[in-house]
C-alpha positions as CSV (number, residue, x, y, z in Angstrom):
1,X,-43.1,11.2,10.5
2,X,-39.7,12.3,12.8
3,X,-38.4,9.4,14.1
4,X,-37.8,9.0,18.0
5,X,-34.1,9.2,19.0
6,X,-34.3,5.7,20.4
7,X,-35.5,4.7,16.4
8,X,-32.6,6.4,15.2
9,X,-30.0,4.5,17.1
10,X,-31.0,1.3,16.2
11,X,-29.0,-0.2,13.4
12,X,-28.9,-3.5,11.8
13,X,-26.1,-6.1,13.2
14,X,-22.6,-6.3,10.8
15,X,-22.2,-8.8,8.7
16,X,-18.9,-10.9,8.6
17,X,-18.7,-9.2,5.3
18,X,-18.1,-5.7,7.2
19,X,-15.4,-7.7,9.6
20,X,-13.5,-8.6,6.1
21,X,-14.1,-4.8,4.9
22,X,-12.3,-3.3,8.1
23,X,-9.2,-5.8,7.2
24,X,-8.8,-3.5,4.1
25,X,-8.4,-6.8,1.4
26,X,-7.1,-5.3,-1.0
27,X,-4.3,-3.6,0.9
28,X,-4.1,-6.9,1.9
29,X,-3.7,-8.5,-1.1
30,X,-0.2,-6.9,-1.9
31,X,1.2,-6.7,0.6
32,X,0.9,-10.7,0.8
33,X,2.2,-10.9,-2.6
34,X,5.1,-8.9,-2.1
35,X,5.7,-10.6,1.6
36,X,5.4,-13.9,-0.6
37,X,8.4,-12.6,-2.7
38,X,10.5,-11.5,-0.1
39,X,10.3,-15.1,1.4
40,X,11.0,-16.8,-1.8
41,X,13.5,-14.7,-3.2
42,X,15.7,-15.4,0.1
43,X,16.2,-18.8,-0.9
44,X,16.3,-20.7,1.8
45,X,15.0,-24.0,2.5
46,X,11.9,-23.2,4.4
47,X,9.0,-25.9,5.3
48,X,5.9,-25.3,3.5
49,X,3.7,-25.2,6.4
50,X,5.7,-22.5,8.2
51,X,6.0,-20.5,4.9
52,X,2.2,-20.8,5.2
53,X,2.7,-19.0,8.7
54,X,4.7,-16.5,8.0
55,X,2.3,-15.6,5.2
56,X,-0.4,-15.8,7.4
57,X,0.7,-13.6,10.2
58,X,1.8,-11.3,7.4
59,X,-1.5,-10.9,6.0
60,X,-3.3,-10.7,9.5
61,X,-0.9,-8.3,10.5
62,X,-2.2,-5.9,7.7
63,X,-5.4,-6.7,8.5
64,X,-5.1,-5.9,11.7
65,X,-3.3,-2.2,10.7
66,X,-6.5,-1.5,8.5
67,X,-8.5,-1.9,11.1
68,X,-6.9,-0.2,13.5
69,X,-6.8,3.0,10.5
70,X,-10.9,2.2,9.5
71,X,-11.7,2.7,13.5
72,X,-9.0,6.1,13.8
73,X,-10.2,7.6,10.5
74,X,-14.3,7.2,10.7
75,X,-14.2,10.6,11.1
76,X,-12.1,11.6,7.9
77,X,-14.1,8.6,6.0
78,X,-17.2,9.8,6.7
79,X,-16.5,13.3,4.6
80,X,-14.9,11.6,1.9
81,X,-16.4,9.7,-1.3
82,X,-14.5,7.1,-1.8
83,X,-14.7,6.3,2.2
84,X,-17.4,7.1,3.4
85,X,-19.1,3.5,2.9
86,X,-16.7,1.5,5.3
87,X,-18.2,-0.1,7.6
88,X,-17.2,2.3,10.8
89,X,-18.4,6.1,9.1
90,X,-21.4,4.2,8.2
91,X,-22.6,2.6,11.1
92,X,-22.3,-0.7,10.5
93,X,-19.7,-1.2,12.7
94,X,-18.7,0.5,16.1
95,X,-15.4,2.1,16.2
96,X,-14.7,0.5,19.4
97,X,-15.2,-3.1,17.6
98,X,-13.1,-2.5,15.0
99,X,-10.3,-1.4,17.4
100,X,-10.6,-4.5,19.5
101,X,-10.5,-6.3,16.2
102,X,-7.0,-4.7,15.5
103,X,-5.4,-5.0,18.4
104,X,-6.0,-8.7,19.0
105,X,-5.1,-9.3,15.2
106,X,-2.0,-7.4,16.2
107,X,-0.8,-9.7,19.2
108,X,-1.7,-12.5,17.3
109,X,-0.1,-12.2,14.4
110,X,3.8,-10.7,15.9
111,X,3.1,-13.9,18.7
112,X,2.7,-16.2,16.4
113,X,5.4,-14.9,13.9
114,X,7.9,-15.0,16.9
115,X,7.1,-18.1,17.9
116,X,6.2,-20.2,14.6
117,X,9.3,-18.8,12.3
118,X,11.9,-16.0,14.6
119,X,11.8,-13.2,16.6
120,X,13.1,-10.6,13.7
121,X,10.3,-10.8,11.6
122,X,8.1,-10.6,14.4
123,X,9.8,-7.9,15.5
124,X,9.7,-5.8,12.0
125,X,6.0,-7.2,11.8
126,X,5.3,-5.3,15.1
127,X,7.0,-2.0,13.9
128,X,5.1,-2.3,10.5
129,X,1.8,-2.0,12.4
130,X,2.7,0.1,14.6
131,X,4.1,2.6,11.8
132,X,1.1,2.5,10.1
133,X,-1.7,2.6,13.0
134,X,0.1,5.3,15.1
135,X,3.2,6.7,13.3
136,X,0.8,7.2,9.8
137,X,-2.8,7.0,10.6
138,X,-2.2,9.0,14.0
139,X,0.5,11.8,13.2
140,X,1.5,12.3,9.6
141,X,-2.0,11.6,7.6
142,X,-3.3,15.0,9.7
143,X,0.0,16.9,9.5
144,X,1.7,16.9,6.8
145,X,1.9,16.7,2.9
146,X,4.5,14.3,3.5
147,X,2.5,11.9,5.0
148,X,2.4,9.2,2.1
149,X,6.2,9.7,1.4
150,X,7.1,9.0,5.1
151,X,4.5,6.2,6.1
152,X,4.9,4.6,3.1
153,X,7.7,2.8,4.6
154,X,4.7,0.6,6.4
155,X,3.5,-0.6,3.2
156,X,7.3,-1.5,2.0
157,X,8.3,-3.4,4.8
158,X,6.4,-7.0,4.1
159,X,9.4,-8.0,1.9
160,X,11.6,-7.6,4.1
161,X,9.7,-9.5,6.7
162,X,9.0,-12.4,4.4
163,X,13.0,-12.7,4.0
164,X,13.2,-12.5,7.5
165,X,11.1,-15.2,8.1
166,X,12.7,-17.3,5.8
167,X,16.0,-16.8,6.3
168,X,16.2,-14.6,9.9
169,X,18.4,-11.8,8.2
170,X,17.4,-8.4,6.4
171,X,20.3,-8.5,3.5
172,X,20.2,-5.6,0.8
173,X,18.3,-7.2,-1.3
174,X,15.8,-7.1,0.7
175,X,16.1,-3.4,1.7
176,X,15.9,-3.5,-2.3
177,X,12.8,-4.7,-2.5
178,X,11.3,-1.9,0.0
179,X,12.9,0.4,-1.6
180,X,11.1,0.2,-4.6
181,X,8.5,0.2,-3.2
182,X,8.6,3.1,-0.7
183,X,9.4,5.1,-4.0
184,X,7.1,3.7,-6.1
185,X,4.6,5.0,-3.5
186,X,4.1,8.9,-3.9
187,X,4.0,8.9,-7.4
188,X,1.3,6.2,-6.9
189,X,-0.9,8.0,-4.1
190,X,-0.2,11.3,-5.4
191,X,-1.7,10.5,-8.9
192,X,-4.6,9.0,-6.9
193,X,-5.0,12.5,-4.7
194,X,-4.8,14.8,-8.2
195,X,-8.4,13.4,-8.8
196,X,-9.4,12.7,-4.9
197,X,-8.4,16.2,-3.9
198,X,-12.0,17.7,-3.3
199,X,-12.4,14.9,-0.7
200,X,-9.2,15.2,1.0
201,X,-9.8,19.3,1.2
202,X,-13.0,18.1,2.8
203,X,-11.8,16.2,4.9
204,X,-9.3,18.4,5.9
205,X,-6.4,16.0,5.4
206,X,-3.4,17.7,4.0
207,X,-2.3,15.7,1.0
208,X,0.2,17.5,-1.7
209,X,-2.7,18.6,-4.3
210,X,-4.6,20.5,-0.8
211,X,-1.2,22.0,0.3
212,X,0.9,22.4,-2.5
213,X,-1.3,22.3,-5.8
214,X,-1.6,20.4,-8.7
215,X,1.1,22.0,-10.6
216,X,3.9,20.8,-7.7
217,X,2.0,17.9,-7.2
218,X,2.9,16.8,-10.8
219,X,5.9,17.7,-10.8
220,X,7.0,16.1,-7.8
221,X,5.3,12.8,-8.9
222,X,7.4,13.2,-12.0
223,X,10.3,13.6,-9.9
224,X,9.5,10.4,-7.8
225,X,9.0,8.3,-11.0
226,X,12.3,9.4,-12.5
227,X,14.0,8.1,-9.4
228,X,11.7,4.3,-8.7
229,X,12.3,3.2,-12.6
230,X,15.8,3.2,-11.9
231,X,15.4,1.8,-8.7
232,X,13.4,-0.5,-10.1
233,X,15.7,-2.0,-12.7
234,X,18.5,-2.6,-10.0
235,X,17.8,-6.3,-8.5
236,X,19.0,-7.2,-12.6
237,X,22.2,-6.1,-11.4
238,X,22.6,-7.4,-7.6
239,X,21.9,-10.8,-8.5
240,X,18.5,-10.7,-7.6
241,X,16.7,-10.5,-11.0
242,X,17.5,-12.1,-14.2
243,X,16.9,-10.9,-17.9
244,X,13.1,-11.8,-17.9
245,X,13.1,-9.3,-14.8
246,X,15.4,-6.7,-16.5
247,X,13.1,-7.0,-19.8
248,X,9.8,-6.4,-17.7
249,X,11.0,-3.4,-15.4
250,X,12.8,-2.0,-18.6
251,X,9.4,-2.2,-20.5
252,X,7.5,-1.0,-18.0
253,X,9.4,1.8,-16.7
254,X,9.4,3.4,-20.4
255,X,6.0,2.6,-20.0
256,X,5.6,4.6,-16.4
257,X,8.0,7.8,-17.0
258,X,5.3,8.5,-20.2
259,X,2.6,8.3,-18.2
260,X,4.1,10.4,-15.3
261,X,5.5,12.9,-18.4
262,X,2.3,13.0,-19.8
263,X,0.9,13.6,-16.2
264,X,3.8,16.7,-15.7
265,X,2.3,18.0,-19.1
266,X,-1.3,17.7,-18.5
267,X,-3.7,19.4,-16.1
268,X,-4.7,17.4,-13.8
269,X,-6.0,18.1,-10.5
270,X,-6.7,22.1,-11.3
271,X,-10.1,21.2,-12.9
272,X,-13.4,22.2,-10.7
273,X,-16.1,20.4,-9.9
274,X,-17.2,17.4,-8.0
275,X,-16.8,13.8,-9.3
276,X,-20.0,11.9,-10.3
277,X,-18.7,8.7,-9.3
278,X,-17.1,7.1,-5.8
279,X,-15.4,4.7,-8.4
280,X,-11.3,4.5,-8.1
281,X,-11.4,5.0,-11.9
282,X,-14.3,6.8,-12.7
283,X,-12.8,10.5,-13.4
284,X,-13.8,13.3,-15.1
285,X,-11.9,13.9,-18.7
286,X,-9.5,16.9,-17.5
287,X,-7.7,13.5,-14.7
288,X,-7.6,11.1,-16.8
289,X,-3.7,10.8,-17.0
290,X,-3.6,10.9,-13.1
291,X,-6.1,7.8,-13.5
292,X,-4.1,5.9,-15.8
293,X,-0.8,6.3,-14.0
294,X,-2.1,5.3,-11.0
295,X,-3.5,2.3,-12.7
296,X,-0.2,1.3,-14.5
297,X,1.4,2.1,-11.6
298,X,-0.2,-0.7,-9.7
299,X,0.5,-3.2,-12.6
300,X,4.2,-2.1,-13.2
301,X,4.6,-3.0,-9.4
302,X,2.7,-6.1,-9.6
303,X,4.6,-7.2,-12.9
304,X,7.6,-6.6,-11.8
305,X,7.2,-8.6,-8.6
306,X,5.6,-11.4,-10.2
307,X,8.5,-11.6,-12.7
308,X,10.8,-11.6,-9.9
309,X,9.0,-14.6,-8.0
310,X,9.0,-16.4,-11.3
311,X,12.1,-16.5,-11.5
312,X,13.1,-17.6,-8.2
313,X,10.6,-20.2,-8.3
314,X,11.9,-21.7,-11.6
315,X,15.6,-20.9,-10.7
316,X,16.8,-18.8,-13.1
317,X,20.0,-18.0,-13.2
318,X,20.4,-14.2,-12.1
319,X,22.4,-11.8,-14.7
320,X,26.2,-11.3,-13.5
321,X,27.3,-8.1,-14.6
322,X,30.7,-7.8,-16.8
323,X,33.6,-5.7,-14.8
């Protein structure tokens, strides 16, 4: 039996559990742990309760940028796989909730960063969101290929605002830190896209495999990852990262240009035919070297970071080169 149109519009109240989804955890999750870094690797006395702050607005202040992106991108979501069961393109939340959501988040989190710790990492926390909700989500993501390389910058900033907020300066070792990650971030997405691209053609959202194909997609992610291992290994020699440091990003960027060479060598991305699975992982057999560089490529980061923090945290003494 047709249902009436007033049926149809009636949909089951969100959960706090969609609230959480629109905050984009995950996301959330590093860029806490790399804010977290930033703050320690500064090394300055700091008290623990405002460290707690600074992390805090941090993290809210991310949340608050995927929500603001969940309530601008329903539309795009709701063609795409992997998307299309946020809460927003599936009607579990209204757009214009998740909006208000964001934008208080937003105010809260820069107020109280100004206020609790300084003014600078309030004021980088404020261009961070804004990068991401209007400078990303708005403009680039629709059009161009270059959207991931450009507003990646919005996902390597939190280091540098943790270091602000412990120390209230932005040094090079803390551009360091962003820099690695701003070019640890194509290779990343793009591997991710090689096996996403169906959805993103969909969806009409011009990421490099839609615009430029596989084959340049490859070897462009190649490209990146020949220039972020390098990148990478560079705190060893600033006086940022000791020899545990210098041993993991050594290991692991070996570890990452094989992949990406393997990747460059492979066919990935040219293959037809729809995935079976919304899964992050689950691929057909012609993408599975995208897969697992995108995989490693979120532990390599992750290692690297952790190893970094380690050693800050247990004062090692950082490596002093010979000259």
């Amino acid at each position: 039996m047709a249902m009436t149109a007033a049926q149809t519009d009636i949909r089951a109240p969100a959960r706090w559990q969609d609230f959480v989804q629109l905050l984009k955890p995950r996301v959330m999750s590093l860029v806490v742990f790399t804010a977290l870094t930033g703050l320690v690797c500064a090394g300055q006395p700091i008290n623990p309760i405002l460290a707690g702050v600074a992390i805090l607005c941090i993290a809210v202040g991310a949340g608050a940028s995927g929500a603001l992106n969940m309530w601008y991108d329903a539309d795009i979501d709701a063609k795409m796989r992997r998307t299309r069961g946020r809460p927003v393109p599936a009607g579990r939340v209204q757009g214009a909730d998740a909006l208000a959501l964001g934008v208080v988040l937003s105010l809260f989190s820069v107020m109280l960063m100004g206020m609790a710790l300084n003014w600078l990492a309030a004021g980088l926390l404020a261009f961070t969101i804004l990068f991401y909700a209007v400078v990303y989500t708005m403009w680039l993501k629709r059009l161009t290929a270059q959207n991931i390389v450009i507003g990646g910058l919005a996902g390597a900033l939190p280091p540098v605002i943790g270091w602000a907020a412990a120390s209230g300066t932005t040094p090079l070792n803390a551009w360091l830190l962003c820099a690695i990650i701003f070019f640890w971030t194509p290779p990343h997405f793009w591997a991710l896209s090689l096996y996403t691209s169906e959805d993103y053609a969909k969806a009409g959202v011009p990421m490099m495999p839609v615009v430029a194909g596989a084959p340049s997609t490859r070897r462009q992610i190649l490209i990146y990852s020949l220039l972020v291992v390098p990148l990478c290994l560079a705190p060893a020699f600033t006086g940022l990262g000791g020899a545990a440091y210098l041993a993991v990003a050594a290991a692991g960027g070996l570890v990452f240009l094989l992949l990406a060479f393997r990747l460059y060598r492979s066919h990935a991305g040219e293959t037809s035919g729809q995935r079976t699975s919304d899964g992050l992982y689950d691929v057909r057999a012609g993408a599975r070297d995208a897969r697992n560089l995108f995989a490693f490529s979120i532990l390599y980061l992750a290692l690297i970071f952790a190893t970094l923090l380690a050693e800050h945290l247990a004062g090692a003494t950082p490596l002093e080169l010979l000259v």
